[in-house]
C-alpha positions in Angstrom: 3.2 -12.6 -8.4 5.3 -9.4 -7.2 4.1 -6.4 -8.2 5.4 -3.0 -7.5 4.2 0.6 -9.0 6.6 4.2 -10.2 5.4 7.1 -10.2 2.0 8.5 -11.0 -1.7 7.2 -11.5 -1.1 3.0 -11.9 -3.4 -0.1 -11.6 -1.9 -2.5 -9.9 -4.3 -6.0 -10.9 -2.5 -9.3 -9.3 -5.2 -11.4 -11.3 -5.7 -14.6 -9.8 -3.1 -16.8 -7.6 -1.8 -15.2 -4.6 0.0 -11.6 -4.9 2.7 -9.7 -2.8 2.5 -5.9 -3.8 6.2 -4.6 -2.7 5.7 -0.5 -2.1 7.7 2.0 -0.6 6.4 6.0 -1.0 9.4 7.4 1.4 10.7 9.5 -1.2 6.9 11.4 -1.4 6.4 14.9 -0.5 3.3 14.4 1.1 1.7 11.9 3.3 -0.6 9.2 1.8 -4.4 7.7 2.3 -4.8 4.5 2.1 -8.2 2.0 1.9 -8.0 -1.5 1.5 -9.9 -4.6 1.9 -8.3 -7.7 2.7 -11.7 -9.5 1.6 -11.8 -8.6 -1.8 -8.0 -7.4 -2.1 -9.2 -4.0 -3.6 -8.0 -0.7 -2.2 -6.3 2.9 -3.3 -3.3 4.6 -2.0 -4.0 8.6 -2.9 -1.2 10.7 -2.7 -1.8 13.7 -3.9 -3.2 13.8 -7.2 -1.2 10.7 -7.7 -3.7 7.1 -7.1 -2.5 4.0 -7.5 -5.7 1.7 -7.9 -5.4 -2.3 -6.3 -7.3 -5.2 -7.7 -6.7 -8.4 -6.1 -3.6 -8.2 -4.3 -3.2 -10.4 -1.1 -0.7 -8.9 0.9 2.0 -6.7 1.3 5.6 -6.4 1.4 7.9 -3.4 1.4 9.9 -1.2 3.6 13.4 -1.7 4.9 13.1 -4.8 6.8 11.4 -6.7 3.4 10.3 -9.4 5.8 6.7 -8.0 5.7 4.9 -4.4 5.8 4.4 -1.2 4.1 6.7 1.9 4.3 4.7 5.1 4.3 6.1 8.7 3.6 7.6 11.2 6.1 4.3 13.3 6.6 1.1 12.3 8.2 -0.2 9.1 6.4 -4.0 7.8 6.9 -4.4 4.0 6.7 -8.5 2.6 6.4 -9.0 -0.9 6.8 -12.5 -2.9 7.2 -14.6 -4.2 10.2 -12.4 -8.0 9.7 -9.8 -8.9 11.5 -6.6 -7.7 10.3 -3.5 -7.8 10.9 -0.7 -5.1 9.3 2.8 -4.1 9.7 3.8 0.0 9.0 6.6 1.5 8.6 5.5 5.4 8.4 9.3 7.0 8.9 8.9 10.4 10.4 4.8 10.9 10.0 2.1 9.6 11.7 
């Protein structure tokens, strides 16, 4: 499955099978938190008051270069993985 969000407060379930969740939040006006757990595939992504809520989703794709990764805003974003072994590609623009 591909699954991408808009703006505001969105679940984002990929169900069962294997999901890519395509995201880009460069046109944000504030930097973003993010938690995931590549375990369970559950996580949050908090911008604001906006939260975008993900069940089940197995990896990422977005950014410019869609060949893998996650574009972030232009501010400070805050990514929290797990204890595992992970591996993640970021593109955070002009941030942190």
């Amino acid at each position: 499955d591909l699954l991408r969000s808009d703006l505001g407060n969105d679940t984002i379930n990929g169900g069962s099978g294997f999901d890519y969740y395509f995201a880009s939040y460069s046109d944000r006006s504030s930097g973003l938190t993010m938690t995931y757990d590549p375990t369970t595939g559950n996580g949050t992504i908090t911008i604001g008051s906006e939260v975008d809520t993900l069940i089940s989703i197995e990896s990422f794709n977005a950014g410019r270069a869609l060949s893998g990764g996650f574009e972030g805003t232009d501010f400070n974003d805050f990514i929290v993985g797990t204890s595992d072994n992970e591996n993640y590609v970021w593109y955070g623009l002009f941030g942190n």
